[in-house]
LUMLUMRO-487542 format. One record per residue (C-alpha): x, y, z. Coordinates in steps of 0.001 Angstrom, whole numbers, padded with zeros to 6 digits, always signed. Each point is the difference from the previous one (the first is absolute). Layout:
N
XYZ...
END
This chain:
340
-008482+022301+024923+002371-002434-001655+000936+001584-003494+002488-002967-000910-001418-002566-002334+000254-003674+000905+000642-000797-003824+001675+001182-003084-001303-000882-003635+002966+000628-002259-001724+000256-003649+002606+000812-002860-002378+001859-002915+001177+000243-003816-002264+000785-002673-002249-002043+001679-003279+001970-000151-002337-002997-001402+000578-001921+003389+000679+002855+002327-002939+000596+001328-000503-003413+000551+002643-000471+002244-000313+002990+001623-003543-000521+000591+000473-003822+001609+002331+002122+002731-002859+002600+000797-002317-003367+000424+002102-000979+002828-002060-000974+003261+002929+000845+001935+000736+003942-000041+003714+000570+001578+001849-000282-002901+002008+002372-002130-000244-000243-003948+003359+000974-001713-000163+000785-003804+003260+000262-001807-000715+001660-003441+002817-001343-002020+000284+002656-002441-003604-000789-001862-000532+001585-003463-004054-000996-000137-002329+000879+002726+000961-002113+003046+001128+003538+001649-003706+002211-000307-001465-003869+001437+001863-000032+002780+000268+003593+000968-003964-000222-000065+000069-002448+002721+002605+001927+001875-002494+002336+000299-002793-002345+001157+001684-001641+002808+003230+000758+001782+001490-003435+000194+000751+000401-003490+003381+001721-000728+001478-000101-003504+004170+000122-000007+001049+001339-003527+003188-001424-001345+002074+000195-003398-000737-003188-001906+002488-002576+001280-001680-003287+000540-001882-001934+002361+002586-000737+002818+000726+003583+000021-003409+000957+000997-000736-002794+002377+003474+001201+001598-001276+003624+000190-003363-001370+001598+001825-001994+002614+002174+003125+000503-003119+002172+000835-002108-002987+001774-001195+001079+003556-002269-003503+000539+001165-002420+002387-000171-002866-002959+000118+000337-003726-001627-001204-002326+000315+000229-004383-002460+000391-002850+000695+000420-003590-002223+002142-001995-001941-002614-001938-000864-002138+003097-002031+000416+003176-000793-000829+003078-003039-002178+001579-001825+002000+002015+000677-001956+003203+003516-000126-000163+000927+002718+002492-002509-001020+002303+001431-003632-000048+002958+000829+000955-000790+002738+002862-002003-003264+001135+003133-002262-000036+002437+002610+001517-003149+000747+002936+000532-003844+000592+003842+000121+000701+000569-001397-003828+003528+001293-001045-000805+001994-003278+003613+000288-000645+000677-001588-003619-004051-001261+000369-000309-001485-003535-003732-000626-001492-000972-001593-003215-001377+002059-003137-002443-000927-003052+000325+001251-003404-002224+002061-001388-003554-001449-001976+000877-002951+001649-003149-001839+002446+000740+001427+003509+000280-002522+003031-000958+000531+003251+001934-001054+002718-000834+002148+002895-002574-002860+001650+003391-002057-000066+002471+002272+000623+003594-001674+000700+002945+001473+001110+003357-001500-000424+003041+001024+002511+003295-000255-002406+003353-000638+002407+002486+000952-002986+002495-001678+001346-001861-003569+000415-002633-000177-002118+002205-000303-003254-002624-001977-001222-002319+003022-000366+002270+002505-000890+000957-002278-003081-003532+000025-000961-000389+003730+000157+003232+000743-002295-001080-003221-002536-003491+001653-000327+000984+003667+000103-001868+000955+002739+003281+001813+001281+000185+002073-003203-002061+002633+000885-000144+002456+002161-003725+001022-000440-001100-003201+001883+001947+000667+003208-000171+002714+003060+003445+001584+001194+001195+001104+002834+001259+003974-000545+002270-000847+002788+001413-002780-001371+000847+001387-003158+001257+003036+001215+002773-001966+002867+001018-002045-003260+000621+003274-002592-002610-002281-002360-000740+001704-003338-001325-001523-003231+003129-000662-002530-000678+002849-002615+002951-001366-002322-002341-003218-000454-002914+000174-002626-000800-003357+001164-000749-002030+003194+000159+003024+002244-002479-000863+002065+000868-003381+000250+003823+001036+002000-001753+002492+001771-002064-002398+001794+002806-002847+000061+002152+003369+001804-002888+000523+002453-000654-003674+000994+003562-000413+000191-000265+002642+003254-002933-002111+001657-000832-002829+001557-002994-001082-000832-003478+001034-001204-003626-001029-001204-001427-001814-002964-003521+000990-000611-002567-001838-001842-002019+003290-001308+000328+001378-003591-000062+003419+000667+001307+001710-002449-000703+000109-003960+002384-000247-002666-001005+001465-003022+001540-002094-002888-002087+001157-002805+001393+003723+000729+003226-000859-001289+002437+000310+002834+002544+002605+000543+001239+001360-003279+003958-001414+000939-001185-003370-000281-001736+000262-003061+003438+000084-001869+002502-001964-001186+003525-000417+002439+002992-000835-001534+001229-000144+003401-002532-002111+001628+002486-003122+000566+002189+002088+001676-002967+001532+001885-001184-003707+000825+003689-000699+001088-000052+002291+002680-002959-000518+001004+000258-003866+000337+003822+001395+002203-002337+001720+002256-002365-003027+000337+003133-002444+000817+001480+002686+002283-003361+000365+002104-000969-003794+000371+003683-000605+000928-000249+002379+002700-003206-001502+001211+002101-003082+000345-001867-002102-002614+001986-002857-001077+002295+000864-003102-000937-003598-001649-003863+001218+000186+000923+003556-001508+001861-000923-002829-002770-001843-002041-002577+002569+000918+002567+002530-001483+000966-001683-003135-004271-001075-000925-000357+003887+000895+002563+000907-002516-000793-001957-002537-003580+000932-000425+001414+003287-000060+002301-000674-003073-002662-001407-002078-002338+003076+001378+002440+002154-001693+000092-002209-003445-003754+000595+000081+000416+003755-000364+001122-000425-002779-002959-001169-001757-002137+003129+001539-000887+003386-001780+002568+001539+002262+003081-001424-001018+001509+001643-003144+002877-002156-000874+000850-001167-003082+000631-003762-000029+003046-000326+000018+000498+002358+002704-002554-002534+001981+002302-003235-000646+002899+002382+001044-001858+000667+003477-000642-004110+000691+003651-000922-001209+001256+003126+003008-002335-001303+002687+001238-004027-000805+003029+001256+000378-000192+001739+003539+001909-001722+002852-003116+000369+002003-002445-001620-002696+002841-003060-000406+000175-000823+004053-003710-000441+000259+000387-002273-002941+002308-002287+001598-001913+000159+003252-003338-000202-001613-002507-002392+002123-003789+000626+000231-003347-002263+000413-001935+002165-002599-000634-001452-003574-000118+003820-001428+003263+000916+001467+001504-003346-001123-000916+000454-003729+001276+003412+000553+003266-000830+001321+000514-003154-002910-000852+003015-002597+002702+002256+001184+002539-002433+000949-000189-000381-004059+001793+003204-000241-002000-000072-003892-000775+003708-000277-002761-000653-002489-001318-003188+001660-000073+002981+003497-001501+002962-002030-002771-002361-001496-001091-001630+003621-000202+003370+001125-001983+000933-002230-002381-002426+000486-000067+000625+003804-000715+003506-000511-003155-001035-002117-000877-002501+003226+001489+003006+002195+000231-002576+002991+001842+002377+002350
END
């Protein structure tokens, strides 16, 4: 008998025992068996350890990993360290699965489908569920041609995440690939740009199946404030330029997806401001604008600024102001709009 699991779930756990069992649960509900659950107990204080050593004990698939408290991408590195499954897969601990997912894709793979870097769509949580399985379309993404597409998926985010997509262990093990644990921010998101960088091509499909949980509160990183979230959003936006440049994409199409990209991201950082999590005094606020107008970075995009979007327009005619006050008090009433 064949003891090797076709899949790996990779599910990072801290303090999360209000949604544990949840997730946990929507794993166990799987149709399709062969699959290996990987717990990595990131140094939990509450009960997320006695929960998940109880369902060690009910079924073997489960296997908790204890780790000193270090962070997300150290645990989902730890899980793709001990991963046995042929693909990989991620959950975070205040999310789950729909119950069909696994036997979805055992369905595609059975019909020659290429699961490698298989992306699917996802629906957040409380929201009306759709039903696309009596339509189901799936789209075959050339990375290197269809620039069109891959556009789409970096403008809407779809790339961002790596709970959305199935991995090849091979893959990621011939390419050394490893979640950045030095970034608090947009790990995921050069993870996956790493992984698609090493293939081809791979599948769009139409079926939300997973959940995100937004009313949980994500991951307790992102629920404070970053000084350094320019300079995380610089690197980031590098490692987006770098990967569409490799895929050949025209540099005259990059740049204004680039510069839109950052500049939503500067005024998502004035925004922050105005949130329970920033403690700043003001004038340590108007200090932060003034040392982001004055990055090299933020002043090329301004000069090379083009887009067809009214928002990012108004946005761009604000900061090309360089009025610190005029800045803070758009922001602020952006955050009360919260468009992005």
């Amino acid at each position: 008998m064949n003891n090797i699991p076709f899949f790996s779930i990779v599910l990072p756990v801290f303090n999360s025992e209000k949604s544990i069992k949840r997730a946990i649960e929507s794993v166990l509900k799987q149709k399709y068996k062969n699959y290996e659950l990987l717990i990595i107990n990131d140094g939990s204080t509450d009960n997320s350890e006695f929960i998940i050593k109880n369902y060690e004990v009910i079924d073997k698939r489960v296997k908790m990993i204890s780790i000193k408290n270090s962070g997300v991408s150290k645990a989902r590195n730890i899980g793709l360290k001990s991963a046995k499954g042929c693909f990989i897969l991620f959950l975070d601990s205040d999310d789950f699965y729909d119950e069909n997912l696994l036997q979805i894709l055992i369905e595609l793979y059975n019909q020659k489908i290429n699961l490698s870097g298989l992306m699917f769509l996802y629906r957040i949580n409380n929201q009306k569920k759709k039903v696309y399985r009596s339509n189901r379309k799936l789209i075959e993404v050339q990375i290197n041609d269809d620039h069109n597409f891959i556009f789409k998926i970096i403008k809407n985010e779809s790339i961002n995440y790596c709970w959305n997509k199935v991995f090849k262990r091979s893959i990621i093990e011939e390419n050394n690939l490893k979640f950045d644990t030095n970034l608090s921010l947009g790990e995921d998101l050069i993870f996956c740009l790493h992984y698609y960088t090493a293939i081809p091509k791979f599948y769009f499909l139409n079926e939300e199946l997973y959940v995100y949980s937004k009313n949980y509160g994500k991951d307790n990183l992102t629920a404070r404030f970053r000084e350094e979230r320019v300079e995380i959003r610089f690197k980031i936006l590098n490692e987006i330029t770098t990967f569409l440049k490799r895929k050949q994409v025209n540099t005259k199409k990059i740049n204004p997806l680039v510069n839109s990209m950052l500049l939503k991201d500067v005024f998502a950082f004035f925004m922050d401001f105005h949130t329970k999590k920033c403690n700043l005094i003001l004038t340590e606020r108007y200090k932060l604008i003034e040392n982001v107008l004055g990055e090299k970075r933020v002043n090329d995009m301004m000069l090379d600024f083009k887009s067809d979007s009214l928002l990012s327009c108004f946005l761009f005619m604000i900061l090309k102001t360089k009025n610190t006050k005029l800045i803070y008090f758009a922001s602020k009433i952006l955050c009360l709009k919260r468009k992005f």
